[in-house]
C-alpha atoms as a printed R data frame, in Angstrom:
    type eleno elety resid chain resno       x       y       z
1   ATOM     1    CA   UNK     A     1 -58.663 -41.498   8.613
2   ATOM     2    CA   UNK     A     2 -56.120 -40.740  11.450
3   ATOM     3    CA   UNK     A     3 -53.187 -41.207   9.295
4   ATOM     4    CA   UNK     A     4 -54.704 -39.033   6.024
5   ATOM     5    CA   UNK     A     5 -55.489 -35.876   8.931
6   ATOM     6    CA   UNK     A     6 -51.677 -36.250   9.677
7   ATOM     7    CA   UNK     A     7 -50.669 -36.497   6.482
8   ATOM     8    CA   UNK     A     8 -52.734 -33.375   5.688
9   ATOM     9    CA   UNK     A     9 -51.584 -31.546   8.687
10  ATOM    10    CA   UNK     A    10 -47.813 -32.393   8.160
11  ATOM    11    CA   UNK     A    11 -48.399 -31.160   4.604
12  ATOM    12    CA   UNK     A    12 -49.832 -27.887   5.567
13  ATOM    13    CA   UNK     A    13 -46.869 -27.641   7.647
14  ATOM    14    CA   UNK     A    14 -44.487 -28.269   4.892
15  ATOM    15    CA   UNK     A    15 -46.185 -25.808   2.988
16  ATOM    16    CA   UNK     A    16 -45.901 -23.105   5.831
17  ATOM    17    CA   UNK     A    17 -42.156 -23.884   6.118
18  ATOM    18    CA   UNK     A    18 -41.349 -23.463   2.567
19  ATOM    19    CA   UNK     A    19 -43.565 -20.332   2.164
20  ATOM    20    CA   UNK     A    20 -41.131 -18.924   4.932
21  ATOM    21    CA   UNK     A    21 -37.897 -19.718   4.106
22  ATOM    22    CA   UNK     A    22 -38.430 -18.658   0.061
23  ATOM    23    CA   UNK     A    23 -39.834 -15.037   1.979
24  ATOM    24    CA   UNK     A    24 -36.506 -15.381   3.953
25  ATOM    25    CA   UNK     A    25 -35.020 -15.563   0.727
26  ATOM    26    CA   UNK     A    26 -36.375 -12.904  -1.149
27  ATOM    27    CA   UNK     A    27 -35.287 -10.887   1.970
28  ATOM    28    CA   UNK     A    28 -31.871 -11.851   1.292
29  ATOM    29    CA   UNK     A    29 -32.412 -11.100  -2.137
30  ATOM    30    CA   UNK     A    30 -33.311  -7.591  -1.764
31  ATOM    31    CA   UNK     A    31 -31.087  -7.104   1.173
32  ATOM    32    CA   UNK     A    32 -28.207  -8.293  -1.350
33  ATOM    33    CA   UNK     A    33 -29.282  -6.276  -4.208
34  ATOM    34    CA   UNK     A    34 -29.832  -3.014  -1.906
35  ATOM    35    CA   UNK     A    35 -26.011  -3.599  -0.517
36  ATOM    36    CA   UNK     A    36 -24.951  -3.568  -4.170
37  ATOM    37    CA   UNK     A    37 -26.660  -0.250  -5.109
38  ATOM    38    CA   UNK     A    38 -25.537   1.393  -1.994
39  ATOM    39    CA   UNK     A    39 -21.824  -0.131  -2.883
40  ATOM    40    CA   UNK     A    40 -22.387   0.952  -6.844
41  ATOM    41    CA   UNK     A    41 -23.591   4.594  -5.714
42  ATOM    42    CA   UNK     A    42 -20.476   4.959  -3.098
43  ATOM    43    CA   UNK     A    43 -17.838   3.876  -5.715
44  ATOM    44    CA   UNK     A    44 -19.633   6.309  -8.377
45  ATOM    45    CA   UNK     A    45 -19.432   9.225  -5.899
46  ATOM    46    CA   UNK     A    46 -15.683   8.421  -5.015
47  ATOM    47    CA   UNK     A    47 -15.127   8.712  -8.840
48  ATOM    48    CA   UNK     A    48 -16.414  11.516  -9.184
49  ATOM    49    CA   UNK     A    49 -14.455  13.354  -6.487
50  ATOM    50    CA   UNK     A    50 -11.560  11.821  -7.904
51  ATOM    51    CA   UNK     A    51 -12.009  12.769 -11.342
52  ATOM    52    CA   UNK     A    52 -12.857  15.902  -9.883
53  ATOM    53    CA   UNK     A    53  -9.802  16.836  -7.406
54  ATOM    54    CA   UNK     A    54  -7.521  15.297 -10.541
55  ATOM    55    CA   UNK     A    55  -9.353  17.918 -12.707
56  ATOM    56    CA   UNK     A    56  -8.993  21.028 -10.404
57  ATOM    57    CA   UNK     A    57  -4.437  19.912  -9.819
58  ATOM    58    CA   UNK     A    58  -4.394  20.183 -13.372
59  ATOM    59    CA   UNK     A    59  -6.322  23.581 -13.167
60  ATOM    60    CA   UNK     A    60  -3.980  24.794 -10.836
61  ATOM    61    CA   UNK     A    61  -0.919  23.987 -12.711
62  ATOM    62    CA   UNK     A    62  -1.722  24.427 -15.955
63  ATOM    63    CA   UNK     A    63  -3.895  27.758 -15.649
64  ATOM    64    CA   UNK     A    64  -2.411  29.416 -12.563
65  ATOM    65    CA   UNK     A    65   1.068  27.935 -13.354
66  ATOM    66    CA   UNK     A    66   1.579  29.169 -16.640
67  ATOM    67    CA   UNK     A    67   0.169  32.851 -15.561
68  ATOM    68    CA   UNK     A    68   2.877  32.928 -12.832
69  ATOM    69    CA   UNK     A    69   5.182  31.662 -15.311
70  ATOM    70    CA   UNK     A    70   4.127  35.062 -17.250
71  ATOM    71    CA   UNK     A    71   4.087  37.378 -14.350
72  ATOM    72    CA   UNK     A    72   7.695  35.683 -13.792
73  ATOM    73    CA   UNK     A    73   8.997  35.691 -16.913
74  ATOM    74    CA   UNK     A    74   7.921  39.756 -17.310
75  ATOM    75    CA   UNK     A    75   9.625  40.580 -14.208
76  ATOM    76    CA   UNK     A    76  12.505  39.183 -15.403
77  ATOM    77    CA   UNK     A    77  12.170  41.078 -18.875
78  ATOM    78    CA   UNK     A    78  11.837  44.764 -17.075
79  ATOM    79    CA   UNK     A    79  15.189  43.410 -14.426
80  ATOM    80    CA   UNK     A    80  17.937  44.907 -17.151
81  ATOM    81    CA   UNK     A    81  15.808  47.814 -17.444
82  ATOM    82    CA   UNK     A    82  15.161  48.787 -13.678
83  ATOM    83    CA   UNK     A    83  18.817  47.062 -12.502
84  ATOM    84    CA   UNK     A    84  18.435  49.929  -9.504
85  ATOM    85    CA   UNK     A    85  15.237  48.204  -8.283
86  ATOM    86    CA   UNK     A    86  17.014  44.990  -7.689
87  ATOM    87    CA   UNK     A    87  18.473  46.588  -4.966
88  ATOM    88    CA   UNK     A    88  15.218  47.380  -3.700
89  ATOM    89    CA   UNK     A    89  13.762  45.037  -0.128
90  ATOM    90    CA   UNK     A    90  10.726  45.216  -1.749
91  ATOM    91    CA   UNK     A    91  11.180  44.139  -5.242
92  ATOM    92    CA   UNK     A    92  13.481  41.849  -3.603
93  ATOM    93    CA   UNK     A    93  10.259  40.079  -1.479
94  ATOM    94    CA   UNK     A    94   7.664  40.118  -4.657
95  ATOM    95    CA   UNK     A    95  10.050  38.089  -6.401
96  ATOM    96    CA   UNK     A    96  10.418  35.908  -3.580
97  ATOM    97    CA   UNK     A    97   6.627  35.770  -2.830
98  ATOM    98    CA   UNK     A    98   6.326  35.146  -6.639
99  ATOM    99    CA   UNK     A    99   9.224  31.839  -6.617
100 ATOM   100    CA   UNK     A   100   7.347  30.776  -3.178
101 ATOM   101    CA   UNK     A   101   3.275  31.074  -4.667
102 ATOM   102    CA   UNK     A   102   4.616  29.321  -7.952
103 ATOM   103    CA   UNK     A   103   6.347  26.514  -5.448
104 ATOM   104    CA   UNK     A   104   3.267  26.342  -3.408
105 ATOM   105    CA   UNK     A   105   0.983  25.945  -6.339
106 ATOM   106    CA   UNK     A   106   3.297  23.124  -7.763
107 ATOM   107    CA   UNK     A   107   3.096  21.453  -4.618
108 ATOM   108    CA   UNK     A   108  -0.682  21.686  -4.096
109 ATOM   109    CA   UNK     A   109  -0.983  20.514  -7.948
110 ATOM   110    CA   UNK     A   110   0.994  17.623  -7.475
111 ATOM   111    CA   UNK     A   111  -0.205  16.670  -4.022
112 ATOM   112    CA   UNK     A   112  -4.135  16.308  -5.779
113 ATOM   113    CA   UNK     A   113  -2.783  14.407  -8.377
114 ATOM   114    CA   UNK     A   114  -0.944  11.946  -6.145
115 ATOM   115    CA   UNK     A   115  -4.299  11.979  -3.594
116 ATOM   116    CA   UNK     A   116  -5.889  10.549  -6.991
């Protein structure tokens, strides 16, 4: 009778031990599958900034670019007409500022797309 309460007893306490360690591993579990959300939703959101700092250096240089390209390229159509203005400091320092903005805006372009 002795032995069949210890049997019972040791049994219960098998039982108890298992029941703990498979809740220990369904913590794990969800612990695991949590990390891997967080992990999945990080990675999406670095994407996106990505995809979206790649988009607006291509903005930049294609849209802005090509306008100062225009804005260039006109000043240099009116130059044989208004050869008097050349002469002029300040036509002089808008054509500068316009050379500098369009090397600026190259550089920022290209800087994005390398950050990417």
């Amino acid at each position: 009778m002795l032995t069949l309460i210890a049997l019972l007893y040791r049994s219960m306490r098998n039982r108890q031990r298992l029941a703990t360690q498979q809740k220990e591993l369904h913590d794990k579990q969800v612990d695991q599958l949590l990390s891997q959300q967080e992990l999945k939703s990080i990675n999406a959101m670095l994407e996106g900034q990505e995809n979206e700092r790649d988009r607006m250096g291509r903005d930049l240089h294609d849209r802005l670019g090509s306008m100062l390209g225009g804005i260039k390229a006109n000043m240099a159509a009116l130059e044989d007409r208004v050869q008097a203005m050349r002469e002029d400091q300040q036509y002089q320092k808008v054509n500068e500022l316009l050379d500098q903005t369009a090397s600026e805006l190259r550089q920022i372009s290209h800087d994005m797309a390398a950050a990417t």
